[in-house]
DRENDO-1510 file (C-alpha; in Angstrom, 1 decimal, always signed):
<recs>
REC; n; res; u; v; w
REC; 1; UNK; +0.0; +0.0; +0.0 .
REC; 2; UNK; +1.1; +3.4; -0.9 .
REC; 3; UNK; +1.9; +5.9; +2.1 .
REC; 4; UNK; -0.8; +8.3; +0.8 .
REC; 5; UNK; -3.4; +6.0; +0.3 .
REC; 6; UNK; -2.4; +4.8; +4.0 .
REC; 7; UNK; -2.8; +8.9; +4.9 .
REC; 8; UNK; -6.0; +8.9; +2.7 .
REC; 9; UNK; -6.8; +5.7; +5.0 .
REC; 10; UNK; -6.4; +7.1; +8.4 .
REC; 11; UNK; -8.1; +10.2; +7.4 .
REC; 12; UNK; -11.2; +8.4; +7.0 .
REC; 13; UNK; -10.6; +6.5; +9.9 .
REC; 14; UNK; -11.1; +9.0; +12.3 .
REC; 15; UNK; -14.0; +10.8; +10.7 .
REC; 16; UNK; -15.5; +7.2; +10.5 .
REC; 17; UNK; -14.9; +7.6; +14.7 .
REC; 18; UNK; -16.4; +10.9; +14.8 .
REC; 19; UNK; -15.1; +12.6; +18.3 .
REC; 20; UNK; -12.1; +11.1; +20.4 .
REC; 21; UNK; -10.1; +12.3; +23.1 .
REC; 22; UNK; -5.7; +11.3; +21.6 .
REC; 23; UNK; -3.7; +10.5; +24.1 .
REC; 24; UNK; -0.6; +12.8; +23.5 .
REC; 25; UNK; +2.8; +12.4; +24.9 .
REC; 26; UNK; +4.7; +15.0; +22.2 .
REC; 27; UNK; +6.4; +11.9; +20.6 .
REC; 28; UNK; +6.7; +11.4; +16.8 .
REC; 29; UNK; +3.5; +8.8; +17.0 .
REC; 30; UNK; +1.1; +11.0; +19.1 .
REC; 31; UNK; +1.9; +14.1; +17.3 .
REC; 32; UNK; +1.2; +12.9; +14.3 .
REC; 33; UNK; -2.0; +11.5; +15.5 .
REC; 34; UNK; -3.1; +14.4; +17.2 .
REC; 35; UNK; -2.3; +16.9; +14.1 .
REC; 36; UNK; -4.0; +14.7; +12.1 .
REC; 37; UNK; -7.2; +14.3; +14.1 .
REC; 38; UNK; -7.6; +17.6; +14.7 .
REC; 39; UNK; -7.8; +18.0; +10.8 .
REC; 40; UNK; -9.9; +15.5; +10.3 .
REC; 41; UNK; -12.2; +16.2; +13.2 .
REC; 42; UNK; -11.7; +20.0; +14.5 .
REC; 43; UNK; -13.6; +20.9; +17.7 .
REC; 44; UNK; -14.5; +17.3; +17.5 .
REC; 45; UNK; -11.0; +15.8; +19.4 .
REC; 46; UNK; -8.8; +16.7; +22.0 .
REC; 47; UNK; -5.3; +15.9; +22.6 .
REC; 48; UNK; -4.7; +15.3; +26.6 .
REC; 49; UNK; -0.8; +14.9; +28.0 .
REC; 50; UNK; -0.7; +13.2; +31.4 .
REC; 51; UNK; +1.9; +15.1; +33.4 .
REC; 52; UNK; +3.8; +12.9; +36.4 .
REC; 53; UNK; +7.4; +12.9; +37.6 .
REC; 54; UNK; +8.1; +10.2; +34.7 .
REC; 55; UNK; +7.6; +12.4; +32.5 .
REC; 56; UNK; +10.7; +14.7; +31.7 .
REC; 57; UNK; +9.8; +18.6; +31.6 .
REC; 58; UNK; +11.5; +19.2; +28.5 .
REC; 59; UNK; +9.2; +17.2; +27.0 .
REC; 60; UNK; +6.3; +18.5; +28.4 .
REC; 61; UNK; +7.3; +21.7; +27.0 .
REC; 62; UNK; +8.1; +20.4; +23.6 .
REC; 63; UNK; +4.8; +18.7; +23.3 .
REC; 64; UNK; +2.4; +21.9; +24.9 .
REC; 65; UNK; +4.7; +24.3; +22.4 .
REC; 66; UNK; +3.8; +21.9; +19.7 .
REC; 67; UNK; +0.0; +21.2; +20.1 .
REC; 68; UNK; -0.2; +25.3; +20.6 .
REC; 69; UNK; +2.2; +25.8; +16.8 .
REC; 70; UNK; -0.5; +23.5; +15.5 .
REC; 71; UNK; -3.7; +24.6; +16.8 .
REC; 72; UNK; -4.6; +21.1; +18.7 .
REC; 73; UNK; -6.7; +21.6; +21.7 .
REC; 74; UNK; -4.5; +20.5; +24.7 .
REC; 75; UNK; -5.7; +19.7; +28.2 .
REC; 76; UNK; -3.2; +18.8; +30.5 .
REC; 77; UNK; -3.9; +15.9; +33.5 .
REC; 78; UNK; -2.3; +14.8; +36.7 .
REC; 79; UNK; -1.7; +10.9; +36.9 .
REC; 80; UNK; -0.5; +9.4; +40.0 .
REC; 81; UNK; +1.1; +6.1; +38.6 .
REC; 82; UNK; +3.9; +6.3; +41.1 .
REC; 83; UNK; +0.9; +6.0; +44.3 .
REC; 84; UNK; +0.3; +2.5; +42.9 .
REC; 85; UNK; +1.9; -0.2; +44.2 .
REC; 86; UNK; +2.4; -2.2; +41.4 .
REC; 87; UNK; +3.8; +0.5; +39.3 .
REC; 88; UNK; +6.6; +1.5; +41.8 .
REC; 89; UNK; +7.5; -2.3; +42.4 .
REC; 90; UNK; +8.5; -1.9; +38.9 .
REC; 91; UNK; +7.9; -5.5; +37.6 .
REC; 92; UNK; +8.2; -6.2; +34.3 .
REC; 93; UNK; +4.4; -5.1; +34.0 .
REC; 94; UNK; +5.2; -1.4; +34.9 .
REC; 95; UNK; +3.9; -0.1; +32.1 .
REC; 96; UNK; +0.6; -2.1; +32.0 .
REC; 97; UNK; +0.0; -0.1; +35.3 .
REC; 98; UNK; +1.0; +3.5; +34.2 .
REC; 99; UNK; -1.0; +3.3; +31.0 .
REC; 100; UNK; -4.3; +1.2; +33.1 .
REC; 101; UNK; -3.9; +4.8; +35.6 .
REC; 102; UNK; -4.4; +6.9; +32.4 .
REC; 103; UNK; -6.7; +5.5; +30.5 .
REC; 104; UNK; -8.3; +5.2; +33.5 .
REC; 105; UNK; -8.0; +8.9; +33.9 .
REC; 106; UNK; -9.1; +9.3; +30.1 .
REC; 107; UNK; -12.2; +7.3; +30.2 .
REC; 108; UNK; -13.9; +9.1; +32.6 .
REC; 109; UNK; -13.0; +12.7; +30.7 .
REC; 110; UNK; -14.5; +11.0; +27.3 .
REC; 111; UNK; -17.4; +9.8; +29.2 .
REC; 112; UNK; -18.3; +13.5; +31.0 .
REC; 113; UNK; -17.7; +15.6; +27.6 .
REC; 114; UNK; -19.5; +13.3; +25.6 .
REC; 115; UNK; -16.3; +11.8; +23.1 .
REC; 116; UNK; -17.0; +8.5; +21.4 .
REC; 117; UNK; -13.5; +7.5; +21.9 .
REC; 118; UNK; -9.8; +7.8; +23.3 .
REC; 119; UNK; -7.3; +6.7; +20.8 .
REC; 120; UNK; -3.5; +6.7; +21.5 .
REC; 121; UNK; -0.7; +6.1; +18.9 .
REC; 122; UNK; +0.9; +2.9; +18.5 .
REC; 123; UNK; +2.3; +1.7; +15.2 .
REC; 124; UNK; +2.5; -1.2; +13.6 .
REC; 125; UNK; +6.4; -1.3; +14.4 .
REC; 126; UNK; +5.0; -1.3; +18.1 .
REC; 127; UNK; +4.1; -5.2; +17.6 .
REC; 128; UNK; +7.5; -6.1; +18.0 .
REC; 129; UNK; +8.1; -5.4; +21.1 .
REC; 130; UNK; +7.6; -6.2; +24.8 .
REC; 131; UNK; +5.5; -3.8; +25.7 .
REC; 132; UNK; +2.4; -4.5; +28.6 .
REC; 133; UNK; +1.1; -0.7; +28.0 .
REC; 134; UNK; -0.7; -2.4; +25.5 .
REC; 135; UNK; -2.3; -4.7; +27.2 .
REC; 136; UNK; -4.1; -2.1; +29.1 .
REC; 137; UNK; -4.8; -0.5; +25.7 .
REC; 138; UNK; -6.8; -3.3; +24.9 .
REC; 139; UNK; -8.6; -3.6; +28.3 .
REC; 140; UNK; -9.7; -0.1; +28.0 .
REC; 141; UNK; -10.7; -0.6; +24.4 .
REC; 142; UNK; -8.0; +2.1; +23.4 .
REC; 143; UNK; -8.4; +3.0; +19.7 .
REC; 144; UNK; -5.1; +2.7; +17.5 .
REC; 145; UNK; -5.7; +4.9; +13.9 .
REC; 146; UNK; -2.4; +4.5; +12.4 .
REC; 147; UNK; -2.1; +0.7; +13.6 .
REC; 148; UNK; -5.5; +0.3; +11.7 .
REC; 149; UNK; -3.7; +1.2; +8.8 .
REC; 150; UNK; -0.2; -0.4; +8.8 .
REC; 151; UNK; +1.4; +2.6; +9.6 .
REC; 152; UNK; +5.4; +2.2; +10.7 .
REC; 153; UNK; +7.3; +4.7; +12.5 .
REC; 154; UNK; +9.6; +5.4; +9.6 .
REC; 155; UNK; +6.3; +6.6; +7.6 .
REC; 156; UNK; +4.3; +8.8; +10.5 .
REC; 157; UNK; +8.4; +10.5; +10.1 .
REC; 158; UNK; +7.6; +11.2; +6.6 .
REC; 159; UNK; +3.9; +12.0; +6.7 .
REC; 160; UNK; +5.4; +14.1; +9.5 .
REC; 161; UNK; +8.3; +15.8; +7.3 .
REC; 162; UNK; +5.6; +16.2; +3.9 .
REC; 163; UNK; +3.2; +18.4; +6.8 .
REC; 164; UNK; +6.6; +20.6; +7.8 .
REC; 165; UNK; +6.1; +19.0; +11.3 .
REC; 166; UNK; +9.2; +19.8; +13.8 .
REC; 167; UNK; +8.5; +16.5; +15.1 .
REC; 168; UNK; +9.2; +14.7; +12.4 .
REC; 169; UNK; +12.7; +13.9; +13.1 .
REC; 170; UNK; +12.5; +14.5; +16.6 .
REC; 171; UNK; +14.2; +11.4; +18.6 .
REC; 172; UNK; +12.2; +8.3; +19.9 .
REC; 173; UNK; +11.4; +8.8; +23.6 .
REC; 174; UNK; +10.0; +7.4; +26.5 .
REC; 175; UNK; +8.5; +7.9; +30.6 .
REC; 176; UNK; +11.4; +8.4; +32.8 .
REC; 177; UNK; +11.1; +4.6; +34.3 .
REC; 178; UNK; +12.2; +3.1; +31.2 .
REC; 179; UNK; +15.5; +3.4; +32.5 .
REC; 180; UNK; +15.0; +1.9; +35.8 .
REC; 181; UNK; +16.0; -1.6; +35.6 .
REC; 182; UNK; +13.1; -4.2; +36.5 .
REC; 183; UNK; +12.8; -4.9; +40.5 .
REC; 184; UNK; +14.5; -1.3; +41.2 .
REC; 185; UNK; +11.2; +0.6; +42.9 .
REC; 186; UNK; +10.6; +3.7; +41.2 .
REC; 187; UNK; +10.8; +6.6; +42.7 .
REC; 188; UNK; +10.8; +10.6; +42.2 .
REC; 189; UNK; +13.7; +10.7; +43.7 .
REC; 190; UNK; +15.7; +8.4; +41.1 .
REC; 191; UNK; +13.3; +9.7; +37.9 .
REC; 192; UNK; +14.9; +13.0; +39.1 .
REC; 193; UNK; +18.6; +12.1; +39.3 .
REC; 194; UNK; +17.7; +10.4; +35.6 .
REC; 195; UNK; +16.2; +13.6; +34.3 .
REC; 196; UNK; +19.6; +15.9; +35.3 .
REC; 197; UNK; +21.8; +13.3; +34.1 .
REC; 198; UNK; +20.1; +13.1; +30.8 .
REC; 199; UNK; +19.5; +17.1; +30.5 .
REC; 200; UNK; +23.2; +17.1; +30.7 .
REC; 201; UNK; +23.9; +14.9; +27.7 .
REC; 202; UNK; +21.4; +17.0; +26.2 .
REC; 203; UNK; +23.4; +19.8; +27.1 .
REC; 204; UNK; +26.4; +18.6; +25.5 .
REC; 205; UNK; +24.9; +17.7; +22.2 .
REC; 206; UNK; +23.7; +15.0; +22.2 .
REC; 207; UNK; +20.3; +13.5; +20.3 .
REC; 208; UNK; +19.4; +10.1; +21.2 .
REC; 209; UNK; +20.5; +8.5; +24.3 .
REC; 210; UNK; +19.4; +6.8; +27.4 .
REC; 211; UNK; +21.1; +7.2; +31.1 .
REC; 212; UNK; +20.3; +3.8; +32.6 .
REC; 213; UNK; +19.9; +4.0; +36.7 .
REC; 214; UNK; +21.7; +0.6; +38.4 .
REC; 215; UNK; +21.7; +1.7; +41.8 .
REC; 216; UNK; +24.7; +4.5; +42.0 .
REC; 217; UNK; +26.0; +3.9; +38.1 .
REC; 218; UNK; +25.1; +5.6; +35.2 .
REC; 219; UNK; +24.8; +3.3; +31.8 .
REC; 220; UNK; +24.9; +5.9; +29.5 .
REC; 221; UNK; +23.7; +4.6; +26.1 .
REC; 222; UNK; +24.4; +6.7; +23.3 .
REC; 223; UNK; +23.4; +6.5; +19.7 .
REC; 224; UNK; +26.1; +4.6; +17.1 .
REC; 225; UNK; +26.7; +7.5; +14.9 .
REC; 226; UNK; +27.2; +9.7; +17.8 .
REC; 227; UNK; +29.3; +7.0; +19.9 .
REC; 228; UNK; +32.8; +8.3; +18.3 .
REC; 229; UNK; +32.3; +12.0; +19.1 .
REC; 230; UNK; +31.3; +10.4; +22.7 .
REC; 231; UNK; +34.6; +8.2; +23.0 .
REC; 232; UNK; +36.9; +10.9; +22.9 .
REC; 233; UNK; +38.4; +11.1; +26.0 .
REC; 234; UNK; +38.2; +14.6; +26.2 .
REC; 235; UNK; +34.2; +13.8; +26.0 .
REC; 236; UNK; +34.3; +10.2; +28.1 .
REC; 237; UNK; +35.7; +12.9; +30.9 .
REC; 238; UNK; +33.0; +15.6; +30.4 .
REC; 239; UNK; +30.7; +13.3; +30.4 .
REC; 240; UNK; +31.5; +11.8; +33.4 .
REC; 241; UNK; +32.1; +14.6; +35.4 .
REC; 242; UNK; +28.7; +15.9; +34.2 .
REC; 243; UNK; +26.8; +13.2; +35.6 .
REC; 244; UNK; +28.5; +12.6; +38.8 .
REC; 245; UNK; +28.0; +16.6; +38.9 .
REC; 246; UNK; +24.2; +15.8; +39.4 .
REC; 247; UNK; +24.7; +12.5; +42.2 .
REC; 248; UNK; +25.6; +9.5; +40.2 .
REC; 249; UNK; +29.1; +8.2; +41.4 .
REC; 250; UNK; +30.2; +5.7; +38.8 .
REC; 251; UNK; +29.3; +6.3; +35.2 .
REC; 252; UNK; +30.1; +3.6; +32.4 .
REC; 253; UNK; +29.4; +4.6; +28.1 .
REC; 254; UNK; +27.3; +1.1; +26.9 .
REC; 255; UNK; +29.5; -0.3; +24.3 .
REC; 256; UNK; +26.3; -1.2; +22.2 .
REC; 257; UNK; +25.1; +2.0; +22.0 .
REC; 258; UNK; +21.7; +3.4; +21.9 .
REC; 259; UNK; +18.9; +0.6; +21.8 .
REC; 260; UNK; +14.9; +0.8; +22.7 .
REC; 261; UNK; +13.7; -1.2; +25.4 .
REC; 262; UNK; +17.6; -2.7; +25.7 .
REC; 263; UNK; +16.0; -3.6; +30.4 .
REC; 264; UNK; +13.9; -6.0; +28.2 .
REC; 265; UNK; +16.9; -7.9; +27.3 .
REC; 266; UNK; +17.4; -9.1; +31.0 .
REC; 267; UNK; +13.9; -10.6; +31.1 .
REC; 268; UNK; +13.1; -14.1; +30.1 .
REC; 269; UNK; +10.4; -14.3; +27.3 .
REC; 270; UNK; +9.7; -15.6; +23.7 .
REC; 271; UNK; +12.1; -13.7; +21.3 .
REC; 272; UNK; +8.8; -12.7; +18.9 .
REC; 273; UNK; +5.2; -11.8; +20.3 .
REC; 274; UNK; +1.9; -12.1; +18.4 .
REC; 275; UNK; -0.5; -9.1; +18.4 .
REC; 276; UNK; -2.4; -10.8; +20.9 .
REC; 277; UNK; +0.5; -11.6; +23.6 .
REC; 278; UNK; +1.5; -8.0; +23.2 .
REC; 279; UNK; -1.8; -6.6; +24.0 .
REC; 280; UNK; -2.1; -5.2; +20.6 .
REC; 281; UNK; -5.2; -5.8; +18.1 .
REC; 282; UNK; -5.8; -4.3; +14.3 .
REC; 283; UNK; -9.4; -5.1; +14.5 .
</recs>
């Protein structure tokens, strides 16, 4: 299928839903759902952002900077996935828990205002993964547009590029206790120390990375193509000093580099997931 007959695809998609509430984050996926349903559907959707300490506040800026460029309507909401037990455990179920707190949150808002659905912005890349946010997805009956329609991440980028979207290169990102390693309880105190120690790489330069919390050390993860700019030692010292700067007191450069979801690699599981064990559904 062509990518404009998949665009053409998910335009009727959500005029075929009619009113929905997107759950927005700022990222590439719920950008790009969010613009588009707000063409689609005008004063018919509404973008919400769920702000908590896992959420870093640069990106909470990017994304209310964004929706306001754009034109979305944004409401922000407080979730308190770090009050529930389960979530600050931090079992390999964590995110089943956060994402069952906000579409929690959202179903009552669509229920008061009247919206026929919340919808959040998975892709079909998604499928791939471990990922138990899903799961609660499903539970909720979470809509998922650009799933609906094959949709990968590399072509939301360039839907994203063709509509002069800044997001559209913008790098993949996730909550704050994504780099918390499974069993480590989450707490603000730790997303914080995370936060400053990824501003600072940020500060230096850098665009995609990951500072991995295990207990006192930092497991910096940084992207290939920016790994040999990182290896210098001039930079191996700045960055260390940097991050023991904000509380960390050992800090170690991951020799593989940037990788999504690389705490999933400690768990034991199947090595592929259907749609179904992943909490995902196209129907």
């Amino acid at each position: 299928m062509q990518l404009e007959e998949k665009r053409q695809r998910l335009d009727a998609r959500l005029r075929e839903i009619g009113s929905m509430i997107v759950a927005y984050s700022g990222g590439v996926d719920s950008a790009y759902l969010a613009y588009a349903a707000s063409r689609a559907l005008g004063e018919q959707m509404i973008a919400i952002i769920a702000d908590s300490a896992s959420l870093p506040r640069s990106h909470y800026r990017e994304a209310v900077e964004f929706a306001q460029e754009q034109a979305i309507p944004l409401h922000t909401v407080e979730t308190d996935e770090l009050e529930r037990e389960e979530y600050a455990v931090n079992q390999a179920d964590r995110c089943f828990h956060c994402k069952d707190e906000l579409f929690t949150v959202l179903d009552a808002i669509a229920l008061e205002r009247g919206f026929n659905a919340t919808a959040y912005g998975v892709n079909a890349d998604d499928t791939l993964d471990f990922r138990p946010g899903h799961r609660a997805a499903k539970e909720h009956r979470v809509l998922a547009p650009l799933l609906d329609v094959g949709m990968r991440k590399s072509e939301i980028r360039e839907l994203s590029q063709r509509a002069n979207l800044p997001t559209w290169n913008r790098p993949a990102s996730a909550c704050l206790a994504s780099r918390v390693p499974y069993g480590t309880e989450v707490t603000p105190e730790r997303l914080g120390l995370i936060e400053q120690g990824e501003a600072a790489l940020r500060d230096l330069g850098f665009q995609q990375f990951r500072v991995r919390l295990h207990d006192k050390l930092a497991r910096v993860e940084i992207a290939p193509e920016e790994m040999p700019r990182a290896f210098t030692p001039e930079m191996a010292a700045e960055i260390s000093a940097r991050l023991k700067a904000v509380g960390f007191a050992y800090v170690a450069l991951d020799l593989e580099g940037y990788r999504q979801g690389s705490l999933n690699e400690a768990l034991k599981r199947p090595s592929t997931f259907t749609n179904s064990e992943s909490g995902l559904s196209q129907t």
